[in-house]
C-alpha positions in Angstrom: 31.6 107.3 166.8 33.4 109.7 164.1 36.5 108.0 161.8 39.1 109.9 160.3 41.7 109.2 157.9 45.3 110.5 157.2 47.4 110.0 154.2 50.3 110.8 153.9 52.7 111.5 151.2 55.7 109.3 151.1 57.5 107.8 148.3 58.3 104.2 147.0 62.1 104.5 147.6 61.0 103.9 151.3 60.9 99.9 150.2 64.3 100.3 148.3 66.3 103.0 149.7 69.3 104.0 148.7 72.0 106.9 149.8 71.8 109.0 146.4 69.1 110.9 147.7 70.7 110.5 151.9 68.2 113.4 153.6 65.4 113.1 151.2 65.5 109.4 152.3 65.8 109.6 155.4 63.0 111.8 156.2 60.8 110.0 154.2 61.3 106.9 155.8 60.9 108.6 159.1 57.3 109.3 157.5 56.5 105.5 156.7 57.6 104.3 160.1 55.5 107.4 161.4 52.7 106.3 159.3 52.7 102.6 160.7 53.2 103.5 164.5 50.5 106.5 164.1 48.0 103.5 162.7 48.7 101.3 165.8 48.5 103.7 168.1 45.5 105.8 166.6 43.2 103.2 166.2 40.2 102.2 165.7 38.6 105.7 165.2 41.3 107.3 163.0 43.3 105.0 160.2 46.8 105.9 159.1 47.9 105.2 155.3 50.3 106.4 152.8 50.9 107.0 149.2 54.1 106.6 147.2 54.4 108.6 144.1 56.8 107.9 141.3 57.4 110.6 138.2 54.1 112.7 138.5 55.4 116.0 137.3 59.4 116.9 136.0 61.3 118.8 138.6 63.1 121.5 138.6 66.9 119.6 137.7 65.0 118.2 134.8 64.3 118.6 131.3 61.6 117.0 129.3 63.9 114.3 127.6 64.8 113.7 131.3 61.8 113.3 132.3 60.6 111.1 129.6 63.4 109.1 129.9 62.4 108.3 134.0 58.9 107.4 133.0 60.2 105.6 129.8 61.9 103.3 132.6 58.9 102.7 134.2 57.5 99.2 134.2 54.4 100.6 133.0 55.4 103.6 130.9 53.6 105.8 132.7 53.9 107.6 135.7 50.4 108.6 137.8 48.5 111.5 136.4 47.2 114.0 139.4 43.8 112.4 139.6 44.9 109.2 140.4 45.7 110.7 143.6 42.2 111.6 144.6 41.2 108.1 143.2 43.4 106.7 145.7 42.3 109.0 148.7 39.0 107.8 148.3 39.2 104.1 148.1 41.5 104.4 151.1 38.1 106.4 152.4 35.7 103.7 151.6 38.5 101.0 152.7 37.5 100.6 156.5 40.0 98.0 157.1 43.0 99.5 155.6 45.5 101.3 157.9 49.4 101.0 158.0 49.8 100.8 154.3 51.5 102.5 151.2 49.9 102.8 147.4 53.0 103.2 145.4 51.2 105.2 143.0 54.8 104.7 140.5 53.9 103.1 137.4 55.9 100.0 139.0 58.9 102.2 139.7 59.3 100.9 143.1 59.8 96.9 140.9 62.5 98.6 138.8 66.1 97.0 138.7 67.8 100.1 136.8 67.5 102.6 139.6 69.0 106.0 139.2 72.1 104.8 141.0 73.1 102.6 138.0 71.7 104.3 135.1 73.3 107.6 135.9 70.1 109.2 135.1 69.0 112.6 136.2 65.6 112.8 138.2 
C-alpha cells in the first residue's frame, strides 16, 4: 500500500521549556505530543516526525548583532541554513522506520546551559 509522511515544525525548547516564551511554548509542545500520538495512532501507512529549528533567520525584535550574538552561543556556531531543512525532509523520507521523533535542527542550541532566561539576551 501507499506511505505518507508528516513533519512537522516544532522547536527544540519542547525538550527544555521554559515560561519566557509561556503561549509560544505551550502550543508548541501541544505539537510534539500531537506529533507522537498522531505516529501511534497513524501507523503503519503514514509516519509522524518533527523538526526543531534553532536561529535560522533574525526576527523581527532583532538586530544583526542580536542575532549573531544567539548563534555565537550556539554549541556549534552556527545555526541551520534553509537547505538543511529539505536535507532533513528527505532522510526522514528514505527513513522507513522513523516515526515519533524530533531533528533539532539548532546548531546544539537545545545542549545549551546559557538560555535566554539567564543571559538576558534578545531573540
Amino acid at each position: 500500500g501507499q506511505e505518507g509522511l508528516i513533519v512537522n515544525m516544532i522547536d527544540q525548547r519542547v525538550w527544555r521549556p521554559t515560561p519566557r516564551y509561556f503561549s509560544y511554548a505551550l502550543s508548541k509542545s501541544t505539537l510534539w505530543t500531537a506529533t507522537q500520538m498522531m505516529a501511534q495512532a497513524l501507523g503503519p501507512s503514514i509516519r509522524v516526525n518533527a523538526i526543531g529549528p534553532g536561529p535560522t533567520l533574525k526576527n523581527a525584535r532583532q538586530d544583526d548583532s542580536d542575532f549573531a550574538a544567539q548563534v555565537d552561543g550556539l554549541v556549534l556556531k552556527r545555526g541551520p541554513e534553509l537547505p538543511e531543512f529539505g536535507a532533513t525532509i528527505r532522510y526522514l523520507w528514505e527513513a522507513r522506520s522513523v516515526t515519533g521523533q524530533m531533528i533539532a535542527l539548532d546548531g546544539g542550541q537545545h545542549l545549551a546551559w546559557q538560555t535566554p532566561d539567564v543571559t538576558g539576551m534578545t531573540e
